[in-house]
N, C-alpha and C positions, 0 to 999 in steps of 0.2 A: 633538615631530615637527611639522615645519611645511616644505609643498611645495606647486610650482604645476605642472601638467602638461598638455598637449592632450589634449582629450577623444578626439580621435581613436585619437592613440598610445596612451592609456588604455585602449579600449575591447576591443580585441581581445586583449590577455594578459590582461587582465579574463574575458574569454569564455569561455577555457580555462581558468582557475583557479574560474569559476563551475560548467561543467559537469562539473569533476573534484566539486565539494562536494557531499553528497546534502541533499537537501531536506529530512530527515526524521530527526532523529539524536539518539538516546538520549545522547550527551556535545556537550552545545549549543556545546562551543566549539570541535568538529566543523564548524560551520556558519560559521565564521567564515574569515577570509583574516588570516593575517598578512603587517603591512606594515613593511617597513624600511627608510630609508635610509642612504645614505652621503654621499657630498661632491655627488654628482652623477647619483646612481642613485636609484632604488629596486629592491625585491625584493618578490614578491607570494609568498607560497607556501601551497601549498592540498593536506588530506591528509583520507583516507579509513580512513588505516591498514594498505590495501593499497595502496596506489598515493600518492605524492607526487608536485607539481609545483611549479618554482621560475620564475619570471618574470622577468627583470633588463628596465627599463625608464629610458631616461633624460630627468632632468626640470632643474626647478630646486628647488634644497634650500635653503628659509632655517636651518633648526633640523632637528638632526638625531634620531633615537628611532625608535619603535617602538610599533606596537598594533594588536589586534585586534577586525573588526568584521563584522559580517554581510557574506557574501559575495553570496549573493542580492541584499539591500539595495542595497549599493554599487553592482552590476552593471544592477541597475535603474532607480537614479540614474543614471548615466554614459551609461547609452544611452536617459534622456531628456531629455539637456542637447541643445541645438542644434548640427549639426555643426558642425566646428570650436571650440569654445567652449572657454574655458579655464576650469581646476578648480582650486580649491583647499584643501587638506586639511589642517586642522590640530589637533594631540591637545588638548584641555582638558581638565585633570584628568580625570574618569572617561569623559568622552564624545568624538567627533570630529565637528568641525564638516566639513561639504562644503558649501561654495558656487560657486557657476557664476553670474556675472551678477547678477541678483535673486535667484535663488534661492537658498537655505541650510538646510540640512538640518541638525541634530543628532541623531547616531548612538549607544547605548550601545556600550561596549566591554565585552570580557572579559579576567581576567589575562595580559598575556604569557607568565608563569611557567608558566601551567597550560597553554599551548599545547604540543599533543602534536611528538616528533621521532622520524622513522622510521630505525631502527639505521642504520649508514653497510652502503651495500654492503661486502662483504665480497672481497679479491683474488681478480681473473678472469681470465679472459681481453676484451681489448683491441683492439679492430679500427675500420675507419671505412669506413664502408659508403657510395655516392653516396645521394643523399637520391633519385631520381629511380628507382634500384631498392628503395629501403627502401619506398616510395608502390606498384611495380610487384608485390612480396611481400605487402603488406600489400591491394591492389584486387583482385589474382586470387583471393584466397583468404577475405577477414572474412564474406563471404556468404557463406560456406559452414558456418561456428561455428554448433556447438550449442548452443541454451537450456536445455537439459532440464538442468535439478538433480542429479539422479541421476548423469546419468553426466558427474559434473565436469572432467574429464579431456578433455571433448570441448569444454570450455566456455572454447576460445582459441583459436590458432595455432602451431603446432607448427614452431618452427626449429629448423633442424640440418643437418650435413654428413651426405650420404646413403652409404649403404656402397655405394653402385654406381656413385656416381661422387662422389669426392670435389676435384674440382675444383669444386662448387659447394656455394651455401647454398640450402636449398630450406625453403619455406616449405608445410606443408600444414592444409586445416582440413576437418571434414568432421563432419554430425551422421546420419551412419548411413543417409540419402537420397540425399545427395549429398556428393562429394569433390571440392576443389579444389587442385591444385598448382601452384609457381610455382620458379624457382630462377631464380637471379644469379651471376655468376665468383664466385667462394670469394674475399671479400678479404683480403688479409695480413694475418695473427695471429688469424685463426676457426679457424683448422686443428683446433686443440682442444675449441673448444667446446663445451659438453654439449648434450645435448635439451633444448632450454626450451618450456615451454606457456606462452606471453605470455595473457594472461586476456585478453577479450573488451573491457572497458572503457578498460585500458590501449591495445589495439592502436586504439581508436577515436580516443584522446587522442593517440597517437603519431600517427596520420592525417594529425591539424587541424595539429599541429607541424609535420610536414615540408609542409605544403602552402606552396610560394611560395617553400621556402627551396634555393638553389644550392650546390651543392658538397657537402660530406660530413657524416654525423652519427657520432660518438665513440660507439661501444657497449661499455656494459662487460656481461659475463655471468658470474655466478656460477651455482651450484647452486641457491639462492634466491632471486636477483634478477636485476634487469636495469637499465641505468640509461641513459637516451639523452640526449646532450649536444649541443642545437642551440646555433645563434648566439646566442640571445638568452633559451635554455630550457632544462630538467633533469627529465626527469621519470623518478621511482624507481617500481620496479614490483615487487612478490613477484611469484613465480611461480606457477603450477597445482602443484601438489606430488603429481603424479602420472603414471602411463604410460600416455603415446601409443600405440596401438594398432596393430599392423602393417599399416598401409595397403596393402602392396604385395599383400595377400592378393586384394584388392576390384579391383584394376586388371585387367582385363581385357588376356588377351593374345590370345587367337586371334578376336578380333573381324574378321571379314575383308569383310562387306558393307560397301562403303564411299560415304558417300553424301556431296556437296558441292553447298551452294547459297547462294546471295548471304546475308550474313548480316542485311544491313538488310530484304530484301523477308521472311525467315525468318521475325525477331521480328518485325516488323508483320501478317503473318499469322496467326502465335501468339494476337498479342496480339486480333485480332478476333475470331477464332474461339473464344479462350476469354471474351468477353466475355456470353456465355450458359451457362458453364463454373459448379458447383456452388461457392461460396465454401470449401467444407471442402476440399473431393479436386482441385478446377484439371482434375479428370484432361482430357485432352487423346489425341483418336489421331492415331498417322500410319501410312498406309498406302503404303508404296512400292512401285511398279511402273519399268518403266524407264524411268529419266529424266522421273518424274512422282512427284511426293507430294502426296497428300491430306490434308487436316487436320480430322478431324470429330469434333464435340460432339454428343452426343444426352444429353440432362436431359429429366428427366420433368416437372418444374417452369416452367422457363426457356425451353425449345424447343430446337430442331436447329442447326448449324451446320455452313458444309461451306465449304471452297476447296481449291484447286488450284495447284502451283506447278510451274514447269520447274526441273527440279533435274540434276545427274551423278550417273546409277547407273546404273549393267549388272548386277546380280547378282541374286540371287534374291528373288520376291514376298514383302515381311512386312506384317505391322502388329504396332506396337507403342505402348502408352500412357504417358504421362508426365503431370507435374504441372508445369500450364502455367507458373507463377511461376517453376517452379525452370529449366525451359528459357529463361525472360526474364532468369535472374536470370545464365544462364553467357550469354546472349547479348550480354548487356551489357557482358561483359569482353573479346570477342573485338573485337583492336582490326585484322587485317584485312578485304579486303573478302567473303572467303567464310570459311562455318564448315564445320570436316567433322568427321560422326557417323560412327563407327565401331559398326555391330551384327552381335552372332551369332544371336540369336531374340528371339522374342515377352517370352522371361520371364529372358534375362538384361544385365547392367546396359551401357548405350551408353559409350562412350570419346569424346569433344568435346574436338576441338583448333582452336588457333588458328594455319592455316600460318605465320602474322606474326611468331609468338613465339615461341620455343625455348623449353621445359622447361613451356612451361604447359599442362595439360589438365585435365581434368576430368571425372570420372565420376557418373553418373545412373540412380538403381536406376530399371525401370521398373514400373508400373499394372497392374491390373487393369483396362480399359475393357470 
C-alpha cells in the first residue's frame, strides 16, 4: 500500500472515522482505522461494533493493499501537517510510514485479518430522504435524548410513520423532562417502515455526515439496523432493541393559555436571569399577567434576579417554573421570529411551538419554584 493524498481532503473523513473510534478499547485493534485502496480511491473504515463507518476518499495510488493503524494517531498527525500539505502513506512490512514535507512518522500496524466486520444489513425497507430534512429531524429533536442507562430505550431518536398522520415521517426523542418532535412528507418507500430507535452516538455521526451535503441520502431500515448512504459515506448502525414509549400520552391537549413573544429577546432574557440560577435545578419562574412576563430567580446562595418582558397574552394570571437550559435548549430550535407556549397551570407540562415549522413542537415538564 503506497498513496499520496491532500491533507485537507484527508482530514475531514479522517474526523469522522476518529470520533466514531473510542479511546479506550478492551480489543486494541478496535482503535484502529482500516485503510484500503483501489486504482484511485481509498476507503477509511471505523467500527465500534455497534455502529460502522465507511469513508471513500480520492487520492493518488502508487501500490495498492491494505492496513491498519491507530486511528487517534493518524487523525493527529493529519491535523498537525500544515494546511494544504501533501501526505504520504506507505505499508512497510509490519509498520506504516506517514510523511508530510520533513516530517515522517512510523506507525505500528495490526493484522488486517483480525480487523472486525459488522454483519451486512439485513433486506429493508428503502427510501431516500433530502439531506436538509434528515439535518431538520435529527436538530429538533438529539437535545432532547436521554442519558440515563436505565432506561435504554430513551437513549436515541425515535423514527417512524405516525398512526395519526401517515403522510409523514416523524422523528421524536424525549428523556422524561422534556419532549421533542419534528416530521417531514413521508418519502416514497418509508410507508412500511418499523419504529427505529437510532442510538444517540449514531444520530450524532449521522449529523456531521449530512452537514454540507445536497440532495438526498439512501436509507435502508431493518428491524436491527439502519444504514445511511451519503455521496462520499456509509455509516451502519444496530438499533436500541427496544420500545418507544407512548409519547402522545405526555402531549398536552387542552392547553389553552396562550402566550407569544419574540423568540431572540425570550432566550436572552432566559439566559440572564438564569445567570444567578442554582447549577443543579436552572430552575427559573415566569409569571404572566397581560401581556407582560416576568422572569425571576431567587437563590439563597447566588442572589435574586428579575426582568420583564412585552409579551401577547389575554388569559388568565399564572406562574409557573422551569429549568432554564432546557427552555435555552427548545429556543435554540425555533427557527421563526416568535415562540408560543402553550400552558394549562402551575403544575402541568407547557406545549412550545415554532409558528415557522409544521409538525415541530415540543413539551416541557414544569418546576417546582
Amino acid at each position: 500500500m503506497n498513496f499520496t493524498i491532500d491533507r485537507n481532503s484527508f482530514l475531514k473523513p479522517l474526523g469522522h472515522i476518529y470520533s466514531v473510534v473510542e479511546r479506550r478499547n478492551t480489543i486494541p485493534i478496535l482503535s484502529n482505522v482500516l485503510i484500503e485502496t483501489n486504482s484511485s480511491k481509498i476507503s477509511l473504515t471505523a467500527t465500534d461494533m455497534d455502529m460502522d463507518i465507511v469513508e471513500v476518499i480520492g487520492c493518488i495510488v502508487h501500490q495498492q493493499g491494505k492496513a491498519t493503524l491507530s486511528a487517534h494517531t493518524l487523525y493527529d498527525i493529519v491535523r498537525k501537517i500544515p494546511d494544504g500539505g501533501e501526505i504520504k502513506i506507505e505499508l512497510l512490512d509490519l509498520n506504516v510510514e506517514v510523511s508530510a514535507g520533513k516530517s515522517k512518522f512510523i506507525l505500528p500496524t495490526l493484522p488486517v485479518d483480525d480487523y472486525p466486520v459488522m454483519t451486512e444489513i439485513e433486506k429493508g425497507s428503502e427510501f431516500f430522504l433530502e439531506s436538509a430534512d434528515l439535518i431538520s429531524l435529527i436538530d429538533n429533536t438529539k437535545f432532547a435524548i436521554s442519558s440515563e442507562e436505565t432506561r435504554y430505550y430513551l437513549n436515541g431518536i425515535f423514527l417512524h410513520v405516525p398512526e395519526d398522520n401517515k403522510q409523514k415521517l416523524r422523528a421524536v426523542a424525549t428523556d422524561g423532562h422534556r419532549l421533542a418532535q419534528a416530521e417531514v412528507p413521508l418519502p416514497e418507500g418509508a410507508e412500511s417502515i418499523p419504529g427505529i430507535i437510532v442510538p444517540r452516538k449514531a444520530v450524532g455521526e449521522i449529523r456531521k455526515l449530512a452537514d454540507g451535503i445536497e440532495g438526498k441520502v439512501k436509507i435502508i431500515v431493518s428491524n436491527t439496523k439502519a444504514k445511511f448512504i451519503f455521496p462520499n459515506s456509509i455509516l451502519t448502525t444496530k438499533l436500541i432493541d427496544g420500545s418507544f414509549p407512548d409519547y402522545q400520552r405526555v402531549i398536552p391537549k387542552g392547553n389553552l393559555n396562550k402566550l407569544v413573544v419574540s423568540n431572540l429577546e425570550f432566550s436572552k432574557a432566559v439566559d440572564r436571569v438564569s445567570t444567578v440560577s442554582m447549577e443543579k435545578s436552572r430552575a427559573i419562574k415566569l409569571s404572566l399577567n397581560k401581556n407582560l412576563l416576568s422572569l425571576n430567580v431567587n437563590t439563597h446562595d447566588l442572589g435574586n434576579a428579575f426582568e420583564e418582558l412585552e409579551i401577547q397574552y389575554d388569559d388568565q394570571n399564572l406562574e409557573i417554573g422551569f429549568n432554564s437550559k432546557y427552555l435555552l435548549d427548545i429556543s435554540s430550535q425555533i427557527q421563526g421570529k416568535n415562540i408560543e407556549i402553550l400552558l394549562s397551570d402551575s403544575a402541568s407540562p407547557a406545549l412550545i411551538t415554532d409558528p415557522d415549522q409544521d409538525g415541530v413542537i415540543f413539551v416541557l415538564m414544569p418546576m417546582r419554584v
